[in-house]
C-alpha positions, 0 to 999 in steps of 0.5 A: 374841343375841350372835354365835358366834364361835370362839377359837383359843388356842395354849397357851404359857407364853412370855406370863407375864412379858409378861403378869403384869409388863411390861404392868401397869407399861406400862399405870402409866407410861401412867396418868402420862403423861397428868398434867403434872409439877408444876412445869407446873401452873397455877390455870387447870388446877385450876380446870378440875377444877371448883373455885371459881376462888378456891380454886383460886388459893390451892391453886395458891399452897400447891402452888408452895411445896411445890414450892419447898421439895421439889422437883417430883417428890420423895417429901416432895413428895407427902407435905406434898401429901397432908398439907397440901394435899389433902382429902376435900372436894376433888374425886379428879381434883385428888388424882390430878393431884397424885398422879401429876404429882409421880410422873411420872417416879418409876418403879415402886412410888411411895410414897402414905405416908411414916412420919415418926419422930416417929409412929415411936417411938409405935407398938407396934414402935417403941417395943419398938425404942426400948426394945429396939432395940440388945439385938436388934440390936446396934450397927447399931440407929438408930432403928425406921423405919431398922431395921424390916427388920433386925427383921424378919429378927431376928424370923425368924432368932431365933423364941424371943427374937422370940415371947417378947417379942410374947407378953409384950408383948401380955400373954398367960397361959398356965395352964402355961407352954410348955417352950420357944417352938420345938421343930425336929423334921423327921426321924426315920430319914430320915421327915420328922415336921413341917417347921413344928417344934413351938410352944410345947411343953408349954403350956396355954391358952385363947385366949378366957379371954385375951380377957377377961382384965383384963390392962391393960383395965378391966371399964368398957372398951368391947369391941364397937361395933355398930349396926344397919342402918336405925337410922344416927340411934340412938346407937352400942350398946356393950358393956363388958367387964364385959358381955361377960365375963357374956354370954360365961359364961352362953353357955358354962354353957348349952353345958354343960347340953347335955352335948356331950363335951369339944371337940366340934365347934359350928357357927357359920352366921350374920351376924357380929354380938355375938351371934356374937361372944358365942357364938365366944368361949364355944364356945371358953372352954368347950372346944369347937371353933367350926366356921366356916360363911359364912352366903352359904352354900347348903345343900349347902356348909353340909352338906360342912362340917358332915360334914367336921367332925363338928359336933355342933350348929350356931348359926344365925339365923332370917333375916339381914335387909338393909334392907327385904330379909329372906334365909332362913338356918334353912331353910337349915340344916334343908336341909342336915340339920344336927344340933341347931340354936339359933336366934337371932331375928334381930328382937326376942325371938321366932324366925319360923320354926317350929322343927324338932323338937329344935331349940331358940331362944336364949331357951329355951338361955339359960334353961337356964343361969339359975341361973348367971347373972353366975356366972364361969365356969372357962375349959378350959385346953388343950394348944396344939395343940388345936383350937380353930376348924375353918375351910375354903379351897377345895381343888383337888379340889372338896372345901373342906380342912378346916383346924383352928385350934390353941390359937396360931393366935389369938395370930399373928392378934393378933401381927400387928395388934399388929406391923403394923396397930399396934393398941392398947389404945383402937383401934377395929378395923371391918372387915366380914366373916364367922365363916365365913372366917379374917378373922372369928376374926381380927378378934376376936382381933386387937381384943380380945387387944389390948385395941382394940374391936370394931366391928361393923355388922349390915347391907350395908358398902357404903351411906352406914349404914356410912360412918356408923357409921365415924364415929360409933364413930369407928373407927382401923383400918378393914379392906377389900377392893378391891370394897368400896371400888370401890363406896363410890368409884363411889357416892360413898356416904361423901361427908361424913362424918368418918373422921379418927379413922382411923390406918390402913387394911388390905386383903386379900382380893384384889387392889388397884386404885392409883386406888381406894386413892388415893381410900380413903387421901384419905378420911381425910387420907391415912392408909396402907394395910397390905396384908394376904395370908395364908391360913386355913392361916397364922392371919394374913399371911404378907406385908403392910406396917407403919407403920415403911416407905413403903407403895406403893398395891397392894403389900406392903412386907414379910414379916410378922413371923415369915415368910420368902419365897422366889420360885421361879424357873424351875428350882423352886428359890429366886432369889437373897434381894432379888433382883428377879423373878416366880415362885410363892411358897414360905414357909419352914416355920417360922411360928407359928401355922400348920397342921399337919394337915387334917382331910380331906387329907394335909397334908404332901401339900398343903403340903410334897410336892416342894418344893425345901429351902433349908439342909436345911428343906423349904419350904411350897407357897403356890401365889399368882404373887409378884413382887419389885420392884428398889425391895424391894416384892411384888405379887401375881399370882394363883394359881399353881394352879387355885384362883381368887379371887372378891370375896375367897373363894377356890374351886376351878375343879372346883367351879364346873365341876362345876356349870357342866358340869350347867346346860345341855344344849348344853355339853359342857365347861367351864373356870372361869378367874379373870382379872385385870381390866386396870386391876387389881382382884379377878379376875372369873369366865370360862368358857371352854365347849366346846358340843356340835357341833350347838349351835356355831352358834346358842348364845345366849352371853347366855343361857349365861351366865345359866343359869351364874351361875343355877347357880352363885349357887343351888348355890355361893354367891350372891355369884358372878357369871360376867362372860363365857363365851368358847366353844372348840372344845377345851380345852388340854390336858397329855399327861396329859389334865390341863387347863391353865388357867393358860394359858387364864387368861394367854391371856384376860388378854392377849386383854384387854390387846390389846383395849385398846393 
């Protein structure tokens, strides 16, 4: 039993900069005060290490001649290092010797890649630059890596010639071309009508009739890899683009044969495999809207989101299995009380379940539509601010908003690999996720708009079967989140295999750890790593790297494309532009792609509701802790909110309280509190408890925090877990009786930090 022990926590808000800077970057320059300096290293201290002493001779030979011709401490040190030197073979104590010996004394934001212009020039960007560099620009364009910022201002400052080249670039058709690429529109008699102008006015389109498109792609391309767990031996499965374009057809005539009226609603609730890619591209084709639903989800979860968007049928499967392991999925759905149901079998041709009246299998939908098999079918043009894909991210207020996807929110997704992740006609695009969240939809607009495969593994991401499959599709850009790669590094579970097809690696989600990247980026001979943050309300990324700039291990090197940010200071109006600082972040209110309306909320409420202007436009409410450092480098710091990130899915702290407050007697109340770990990573789930008077002294805080995680995996998500629950004898509290979480969370985290100076 562990023994009840009271917290008293003095609510201030003088921790924040201590917290959330200095001591992160104290806790670095310790990290590399343990490593000698290069010049210092000697064969012995490689060898230590546990390599062959042989080996480590030669090594030692190799490294004094980088010395000798960079220097000891330089960035091209580290960069004939990590290019020449090291390996995934080697064990990761010589690449972190290496690492931070020849950074030792760098100071923040040590660059772990450097672009070199001859791989410049070959990207997307870069060659747009070559070709175009100077008609953007004018005479102060160089080349791409020294003008990659200038660009991005470019992109920001003049949208029309910006977004008219990407759409061109990627190849994108409208059915009727738009009347203009921005239309700025705020006010009417002094009543702001949409901050974020109109995109695109007068265009019709149809994202997934882009997707099949033979717009620089052949019908014999491969458009989906997959394989399925358990079968790692079996050759990769693929799909052309004749295939898919056929089974994308009869998908959507058999939608049709339900006689739903025109842009109805269609749930997806399953794994994210070629079915569900076949069927998300059909729903749209044909004029529908896809519902998103994370299939982690309970049936409580699934039901809010069917009532919210008014779903008119839903596309399951009957069970998701995971090795020997099988997880009910349809049940699922029947609990929730969805509408009509098509299941697909999630082995072999036949269902396993017993279907509920009404409901319908694959094999029986499909038939339906027979007679108009290998029959084209005629895509449904719509105006661009149709929706195409109502997606969910949790609101503060318990309820997730609901958030509809426009006809262009694909092409930003799209645009921002084309631009940042640099993906290309040829690329193979894994990274593992679900429909039910926006990195979904974006990784099959992202690959197939830009002519790139998707690469999809039907089983867990964190076993040796996907490192394999890695391999075998030989994949080019591999998207991740930190708790994925901290369990391939514990595990060591891609010790190996080959991932030197990989050009570049990208991550989102939550918030990176500089040892594990270190680690993931030796894995493929030292490839970048394009951190990504964005939103479901943006459609992609908001602020990100490229392959044209130095990328610095967990941080972002850039705005992306099309996006500007500004940092509030403590007055709430922007700092000075490049000036470094912490605060919360604002977006400018221009952004392709971006919402407009939620379907359960006030979006201007949400987004735009007093917030300071910058030249006479309103700036957009984000809500994450952004820094910007003196090196031009952004680190993210959590939510300004209360709204956490857990294992990557956001969620609100009422929705876990609600719960949390229910699931045992002795508790009188609770507050959920996200908290960053100490050496960084994605935040774990705390509560904070006040417990009834009689029940102060004999609480088992061990089984509290069993029945919590019992309470919130059954009735949220499965994938949570409460890490600790620190009892109070009161929460700290606003004269308006409102909760003050963010100062339980800076409290928690210094707690933490204090515990191990």
């Amino acid at each position: 039993m562990y023994m009840y022990q009271e917290v008293y926590l003095v609510p201030t808000l003088s921790y924040l900069y201590l917290v959330v800077v200095l001591l992160p970057s104290i806790f670095f320059s310790f990290r590399r005060m343990a490593f000698k300096s290069l010049d210092s290293v000697t064969s012995s201290d490689i060898a230590a290490l546990g390599i062959e002493p042989q080996l480590a001779h030669s090594l030692h030979g190799r490294l004094a001649e980088i010395v000798s011709n960079h220097g000891s401490a330089t960035p091209h040190t580290w960069r004939c290092i990590s290019s020449h030197l090291l390996s995934p073979d080697l064990p990761f104590s010589l690449h972190q010797m290496l690492y931070y010996g020849c950074y030792k004394d760098f100071g923040p934001d040590p660059p772990a890649w450097i672009p070199d212009a001859e791989n410049a020039i070959s990207t997307n960007v870069g060659k747009l630059l070559e070709k175009r560099g100077k008609e953007f620009l004018g005479v102060k364009y160089k080349d791409p890596i020294s003008n990659f910022s200038d660009f991005q201002e470019f992109s920001v400052t003049n949208p029309e010639v910006y977004w008219r080249t990407i759409l061109d670039e990627m190849n994108i058709s409208f059915s009727k071309p738009p009347e203009c690429i921005l239309r700025e529109n705020f006010s009417r008699d002094g009543q702001i009508l949409n901050p974020g102008g109109e995109w695109l006015p007068g265009a019709f389109i149809n994202p997934a009739k882009n997707c099949l498109d033979l717009n620089c792609k052949s019908l014999d391309d491969t458009m989906i890899l997959w394989r399925d767990e358990g079968k790692d031996d079996l050759p990769v499965n693929k799909m052309t683009l004749k295939e898919l374009r056929s089974e994308v057809w009869l998908v959507a005539y058999a939608l049709k044969e339900l006689e739903l009226e025109g842009g109805s609603a269609i749930a997806i609730d399953m794994p994210m495999n070629v079915h569900s890619v076949v069927i998300y591209l059909a729903i749209v084709l044909a004029g529908y809207v896809v519902v998103s639903i994370a299939d982690s989800f309970a049936a409580p979860e699934i039901s809010t989101r069917l009532k919210i968007s008014k779903a008119k049928a839903i596309f399951t499967q009957d069970l998701i299995v995971r090795g020997e392991k099988t997880i009910p999925l349809y049940s699922r759905i029947v609990e929730a009380q969805s509408p009509l149901a098509i299941v697909i079998p999630s082995k072999g041709f036949s269902v396993s379940a017993q279907l509920r009246h009404g409901d319908v299998s694959w094999h029986d939908f499909l038939n339906r539509a027979n007679k108009f098999k290998n029959y084209e079918f005629a895509a449904v043009e719509q105006p661009i601010d149709a929706y195409t894909n109502i997606l969910f991210s949790s609101g503060t207020t318990g309820e997730p908003k609901a958030i509809p996807w426009t006809q262009a929110t694909p092409f930003k997704a799209a645009a921002d690999a084309w631009c940042h992740m640099d993906i290309q006609k040829g690329d193979v695009v894994a990274w593992p996720t679900n429909l039910g969240w926006m990195m979904g939809p974006w990784l099959v607009y992202a690959s197939l708009l830009n002519g790139a495969s998707i690469a999809l593994y039907n089983g867990s991401p964190l076993g040796s079967g996907f490192a394999k499959f890695v391999q075998d599709a030989k994949v080019t850009m591999l998207g991740v989140i930190p708790s994925i790669v901290r369990t391939w590094k514990s595990t060591n579970c891609v010790a190996g295999y080959d991932w030197s097809t990989i050009r570049c690696f990208s991550s989102t989600g939550e918030a990176s750890n500089i040892d594990e990247y270190l680690w993931l980026m030796g894995r493929a001979y030292y490839k970048p790593v394009i951190e990504y943050c964005g939103g479901t309300e943006i459609g992609g990324g908001f602020v990100t790297g490229s392959l044209l700039q130095a990328q610095s291990l967990a941080a972002f090197s850039t705005p992306a494309m099309g996006c500007s940010l500004f940092i509030l200071g403590s007055d709430g109006y922007p700092i000075p532009k490049h000036k470094p600082g912490i605060g919360e972040l604002a977006l400018g209110p221009l952004m392709f792609g971006a919402s407009k309306t939620l379907l359960n909320a006030d979006h201007y409420d949400v987004y735009f509701k007093r917030m300071p202007s910058l030249n006479g436009k309103v700036l957009r409410r984000h809500g994450d802790m952004f820094e910007l450092t003196s090196k031009g480098y952004y680190h993210a710091h959590g939510r300004a909110d209360d709204t956490m990130n857990l294992g990557g899915i956001k969620v609100s702290s009422v929705e876990i309280e609600r719960i949390c407050n229910e699931a045992d007697e002795k508790v009188l109340e609770t507050a959920a509190i996200g908290v960053p770990p100490l050496a960084g990573g994605p935040e774990q789930l705390v509560i904070a408890v006040v417990l009834k008077n009689s029940d102060r002294t004999t609480v088992d805080l061990n089984q509290l925090r069993l029945s919590f995680n019992s309470a919130v995996q059954k009735k949220l998500n499965p994938l949570f877990r409460v890490s600790r629950v620190v009892p109070l004898s009161s929460l700290p509290r606003t004269a308006t009786n409102k909760v003050m979480r963010r100062i339980l969370r800076q409290q928690f985290t210094q707690l933490d930090k204090s515990s191990k100076i």
